[in-house]
N, C-alpha and C positions, 0 to 999 in steps of 0.2 A: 914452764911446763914442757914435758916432751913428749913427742906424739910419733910413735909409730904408723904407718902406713904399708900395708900389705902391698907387694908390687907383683903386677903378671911377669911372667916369664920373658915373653918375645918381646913384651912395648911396657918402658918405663912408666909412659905416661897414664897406666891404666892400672887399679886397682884388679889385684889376683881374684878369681873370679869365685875360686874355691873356698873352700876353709881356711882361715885366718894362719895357724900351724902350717899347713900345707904351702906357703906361699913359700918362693925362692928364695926370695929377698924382702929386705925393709929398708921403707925412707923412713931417715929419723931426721925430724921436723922439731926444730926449738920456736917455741909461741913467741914473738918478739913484738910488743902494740898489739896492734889490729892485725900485723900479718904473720911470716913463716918463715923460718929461716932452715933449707936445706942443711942437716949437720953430716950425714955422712948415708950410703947405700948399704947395710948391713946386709950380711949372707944369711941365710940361714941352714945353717948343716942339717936340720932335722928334718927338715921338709919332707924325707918319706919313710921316716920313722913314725913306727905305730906302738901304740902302747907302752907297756915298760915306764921308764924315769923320761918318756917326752914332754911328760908337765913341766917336768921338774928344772929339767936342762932346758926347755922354753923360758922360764918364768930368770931362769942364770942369763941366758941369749940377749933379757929384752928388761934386765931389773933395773932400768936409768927410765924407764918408758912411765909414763902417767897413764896415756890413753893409747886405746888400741884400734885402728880405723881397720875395719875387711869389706869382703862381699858377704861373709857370714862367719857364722863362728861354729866349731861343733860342739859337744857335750861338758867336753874335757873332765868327767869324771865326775862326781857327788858334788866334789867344789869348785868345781872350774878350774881352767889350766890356768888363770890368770885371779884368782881372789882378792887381789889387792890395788890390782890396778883395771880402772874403766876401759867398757869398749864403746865401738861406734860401727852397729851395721849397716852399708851405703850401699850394697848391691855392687853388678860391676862396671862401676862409672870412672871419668877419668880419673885422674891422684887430683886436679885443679877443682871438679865437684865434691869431693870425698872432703879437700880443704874448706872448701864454702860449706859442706854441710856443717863441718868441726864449726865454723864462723859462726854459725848458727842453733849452735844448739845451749 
């Protein structure tokens, strides 16, 4: 399974505090056992794109992703920007609780 994580802007180590979309970037996390294996820092271009195809071109950005971990999530439309794949709303805690809550849910 792989697990995107919204990241803040300035500090790696803290989940983006915003809407899920809106974040700069994403850690993508492969589930390996019980823990997590760092795969790689993904950018995200759309981060201040509004409306239009930014479901569309999110849901392309992020379609290897299983789960989605933020501080929140917005509307994303009648179906969500994301229908196919799970979220996880943690508030804006560091990426290390954001992983322990995935652990525990």
């Amino acid at each position: 399974m792989r697990i995107a994580v919204a990241l803040s802007k300035n500090d790696e180590g803290k989940v983006y505090p915003g809407p899920f979309g809106h974040a700069p970037r994403f850690a993508i996390y492969e589930v390996e056992g019980e823990g997590f294996r760092l795969v790689e820092v993904r950018e995200n271009p759309y981060a201040a794109m509004e409306g239009g195809d930014k479901h569309e071109r999110m849901r392309e950005l992020l379609k290897d992703v299983d789960l989605r971990v933020g501080a929140r999530f917005g509307h994303g439309g009648s179906m969500g920007a994301f229908p196919m794949a799970e979220r996880l709303e943690v508030g804006p805690v560091s990426v290390a609780e954001a992983l322990e809550r995935v652990r525990g849910r």
